[in-house]
C-alpha positions, 0 to 999 in steps of 0.5 A: 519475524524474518524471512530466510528464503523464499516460499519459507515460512517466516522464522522468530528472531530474538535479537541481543540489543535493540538497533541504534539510529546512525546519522540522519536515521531515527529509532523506533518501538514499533506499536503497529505494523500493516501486513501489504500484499508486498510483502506476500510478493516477497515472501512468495518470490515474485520479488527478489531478496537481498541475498541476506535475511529480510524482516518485511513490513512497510507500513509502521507505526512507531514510536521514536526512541533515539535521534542520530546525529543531524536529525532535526524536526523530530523529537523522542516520544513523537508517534510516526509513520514509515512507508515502503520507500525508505532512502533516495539519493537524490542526485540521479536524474530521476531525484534531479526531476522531482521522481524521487518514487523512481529514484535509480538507487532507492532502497525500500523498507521491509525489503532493503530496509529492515522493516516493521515485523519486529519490536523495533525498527531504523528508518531514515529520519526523511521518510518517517511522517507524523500521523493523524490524531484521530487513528489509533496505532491499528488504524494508522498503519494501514494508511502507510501503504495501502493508504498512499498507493491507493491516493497516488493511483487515485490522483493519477485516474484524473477527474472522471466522475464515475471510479471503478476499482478492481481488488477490494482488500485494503487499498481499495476500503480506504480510496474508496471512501475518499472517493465517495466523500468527494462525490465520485461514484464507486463501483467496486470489482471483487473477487468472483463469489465474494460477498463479504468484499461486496457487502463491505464496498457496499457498506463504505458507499459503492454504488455498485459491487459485484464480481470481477467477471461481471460486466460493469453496469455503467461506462466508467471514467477511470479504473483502479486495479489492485488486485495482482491479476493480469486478466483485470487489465484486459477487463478494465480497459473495455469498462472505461470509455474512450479517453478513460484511464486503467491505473495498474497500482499494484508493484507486481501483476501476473502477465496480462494476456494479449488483447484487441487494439480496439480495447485501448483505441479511443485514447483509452490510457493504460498507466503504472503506479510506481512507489510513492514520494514524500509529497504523496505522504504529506498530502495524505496525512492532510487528508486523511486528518481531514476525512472521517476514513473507517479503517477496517482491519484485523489484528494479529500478534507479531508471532502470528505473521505467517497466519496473517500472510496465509489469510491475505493469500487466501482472500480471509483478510476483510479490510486490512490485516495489522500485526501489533507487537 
């Protein structure tokens, strides 16, 4: 399924050949993909494309099919995953310094990168990661993107007691139960009027879930937004208590609109998640193997993308929307 232009629908491509891993690159059949609120960004122009056709998805399971030249570690018939950053150079500064998520030269899959929206798929052998046993091909492929964003973002708020966590679609469902499972205290920010999300949050172990236009119950220590909305970030920072910390997680936010200094007084600190790094990846998987997370998704066939972006632009998707070839 790829994508011409944006604010198009995405058309159907059937392909001659399947493509064929060069030097350090694997090949892979594709058994699941995760649809991200990325590729919504992409689709809808808030992110430039390529000037080439682009076939979106990040989040993909797969499963290897042929090796290229000096590829070592991996073998045919291993099930991995691949994320949304797909190759560094590692020579910039920011590789140099152990940044490679803000790598000057990064190319991201289902972006730069052909990605997860078809039957097979090419990625470079350094960023595909082996997945836990436990989570089924469905289950798994969320974990690649809303899974590791949300713990990089989850990292970053430090070690305050009590989370708040604005936007309750698929990053949210999963860092939310990480958060509860290491007794922290979740209170979940929803779309206002939606009960499905609440019940949901409140299902997973929030101890407080209403609408984002809600005042929060208790100060909060830190802050999690995911949603892609400007206006959180005003609402967040007078939710935290001096020296508290907001997270933005997201790769694109409307504007934020102007607000007293008084918000951020108080060494209140505002921070930006950027991509994410193989290490990132490695200590997820770790944990995830190691925390009975429920993955809540729905399924949709590969030819059905356009209905799976739709009902993630229009707020339909409970959990995480997954399209299987």
């Amino acid at each position: 399924m790829q994508l011409e232009a944006a604010g198009r629908p995405l058309q159907q491509v059937w392909r001659t050949r399947r493509p064929q891993p060069g030097a350090g690159q694997v090949a892979m059949r594709v058994l699941a993909c995760g649809v991200c609120r990325t590729d919504l960004h992409l689709a809808d122009g808030e992110l430039p494309l390529t000037g080439q056709p682009v076939v979106p998805g990040h989040e993909i399971v797969g499963r290897i099919e042929a090796l290229g030249e000096g590829v070592g570690g991996l073998a045919i018939g291993d099930r991995v995953g691949v994320p949304w950053l797909g190759w560094t150079c590692g020579a910039c500064a920011q590789c140099v310094a152990g940044r490679e998520n803000l790598c000057e030269n990064a190319r991201f899959t289902g972006w730069q990168i052909p990605g997860g929206y078809a039957g097979h798929a090419v990625a470079d052998a350094r960023y595909v990661f082996r997945l836990p046993e436990r989570y089924a091909d469905e289950m798994a492929a969320p974990l690649l993107c809303a899974g590791l964003i949300g713990y990089r973002a989850y990292t970053m708020a430090g070690e305050g007691r009590r989370l708040g966590i604005y936007g309750f679609g698929a990053a949210a469902h999963l860092i939310a139960q990480v958060a509860v499972q290491q007794g922290r205290e979740v209170h979940a920010f929803t779309r206002p009027g939606d009960p499905v999300a609440q019940q949901l949050a409140c299902e997973l172990g929030a101890a407080w879930a209403g609408g984002s236009d809600e005042a929060a119950s208790a100060p909060l220590d830190a802050a999690l937004i995911f949603a892609p909305v400007g206006a959180l970030v005003p609402a967040a920072l007078r939710a935290v208590r001096p020296g508290g910390t907001v997270v933005c997680a997201g790769i694109h936010m409307s504007d934020i609109p102007s607000f007293p200094y008084a918000l951020l007084w108080g060494e209140r600190r505002l921070v930006s998640v950027a991509n994410l790094t193989r290490a990132d990846s490695e200590a997820f998987m770790r944990l995830a193997a190691e925390l009975p997370l429920q993955v809540r998704t729905t399924r949709y066939a590969l030819a059905d993308a356009n209905r799976a972006l739709d009902d993630l632009r229009a707020g339909r998707v409970s959990g995480a929307a997954v399209l299987v070839p």
